[in-house]
C-alpha positions as CSV (number, residue, x, y, z in Angstrom):
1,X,-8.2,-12.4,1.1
2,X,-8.9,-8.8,0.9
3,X,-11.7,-9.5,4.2
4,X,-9.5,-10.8,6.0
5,X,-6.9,-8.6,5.6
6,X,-9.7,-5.6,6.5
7,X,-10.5,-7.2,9.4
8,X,-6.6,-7.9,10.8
9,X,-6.6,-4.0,9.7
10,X,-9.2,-3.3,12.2
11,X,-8.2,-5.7,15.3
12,X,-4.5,-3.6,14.7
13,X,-6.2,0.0,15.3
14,X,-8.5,-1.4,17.8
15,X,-5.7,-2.4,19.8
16,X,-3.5,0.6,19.3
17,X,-6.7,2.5,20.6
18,X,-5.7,2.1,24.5
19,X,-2.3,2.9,23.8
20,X,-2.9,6.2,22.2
21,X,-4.5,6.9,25.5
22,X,-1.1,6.4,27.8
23,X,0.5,8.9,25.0
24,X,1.6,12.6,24.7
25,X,-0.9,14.4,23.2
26,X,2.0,15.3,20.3
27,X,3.4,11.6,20.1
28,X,-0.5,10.3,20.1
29,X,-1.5,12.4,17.1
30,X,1.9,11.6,15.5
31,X,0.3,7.9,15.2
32,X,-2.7,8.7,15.0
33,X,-1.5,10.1,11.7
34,X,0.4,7.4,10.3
35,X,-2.3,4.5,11.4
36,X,-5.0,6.9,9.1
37,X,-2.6,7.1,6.4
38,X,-2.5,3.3,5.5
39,X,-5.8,1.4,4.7
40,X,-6.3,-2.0,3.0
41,X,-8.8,-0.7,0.3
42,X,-6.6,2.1,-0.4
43,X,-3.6,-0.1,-0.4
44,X,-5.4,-1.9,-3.4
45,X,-6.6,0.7,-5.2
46,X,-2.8,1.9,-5.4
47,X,-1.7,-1.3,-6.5
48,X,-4.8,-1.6,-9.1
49,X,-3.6,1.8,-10.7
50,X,-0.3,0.4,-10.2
51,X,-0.5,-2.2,-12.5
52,X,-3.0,-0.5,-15.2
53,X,-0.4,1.6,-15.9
54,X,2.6,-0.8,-16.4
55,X,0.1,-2.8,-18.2
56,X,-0.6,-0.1,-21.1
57,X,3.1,0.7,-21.4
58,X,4.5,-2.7,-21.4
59,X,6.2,-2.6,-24.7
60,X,6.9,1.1,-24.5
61,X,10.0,2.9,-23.6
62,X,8.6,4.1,-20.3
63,X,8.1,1.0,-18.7
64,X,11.2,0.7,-16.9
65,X,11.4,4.0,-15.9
66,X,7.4,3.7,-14.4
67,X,8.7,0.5,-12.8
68,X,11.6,2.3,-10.9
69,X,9.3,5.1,-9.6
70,X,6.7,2.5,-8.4
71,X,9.4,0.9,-6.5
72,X,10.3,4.1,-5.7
73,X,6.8,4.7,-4.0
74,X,6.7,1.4,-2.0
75,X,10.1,1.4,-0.3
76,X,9.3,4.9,0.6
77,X,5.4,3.8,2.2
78,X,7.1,0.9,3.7
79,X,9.3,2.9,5.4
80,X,6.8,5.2,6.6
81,X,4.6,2.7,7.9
82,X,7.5,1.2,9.6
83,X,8.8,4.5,11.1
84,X,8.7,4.6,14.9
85,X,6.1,7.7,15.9
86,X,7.1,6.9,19.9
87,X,9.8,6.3,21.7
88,X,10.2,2.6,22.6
89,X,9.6,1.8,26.3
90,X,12.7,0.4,28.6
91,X,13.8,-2.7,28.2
């Protein structure tokens, strides 16, 4: 599953590629940014951590309170990732 998510990881920035070049120099380094900020292998790594850490304190008192900060953590990357770096073209 992981491959295959790598490799629809890698067709997405390929195809980005030409459209960096029709950019700003500002608004193409804006993306340019946010496409090197998201990876599949450090996507699970984060999640790996993720859950080795509500694993040891599952019957502690600071489980729900690591729970809400994950949470926390993901709404806030998914929101970045989903941020528009460019205007959107006419419709």
């Amino acid at each position: 599953m992981i491959d295959l998510l790598a490799k629809v990881e890698a067709e997405v920035r390929a195809e980005c590629e030409p459209l960096l070049l029709r950019l700003p120099t500002a608004q193409a380094e804006d993306l340019k940014h946010h496409l090197s900020a998201f990876g599949m292998s450090r996507a699970r790594d984060a999640s790996w951590i993720a859950a080795l850490d509500l694993w040891a304190k599952r019957n502690t008192l600071l489980y729900t309170g690591t729970l809400a900060a994950i949470a926390t953590a993901v709404g806030a990357t998914g929101a970045t990732i989903l941020l528009p770096v460019v205007p959107m073209p006419p419709a």
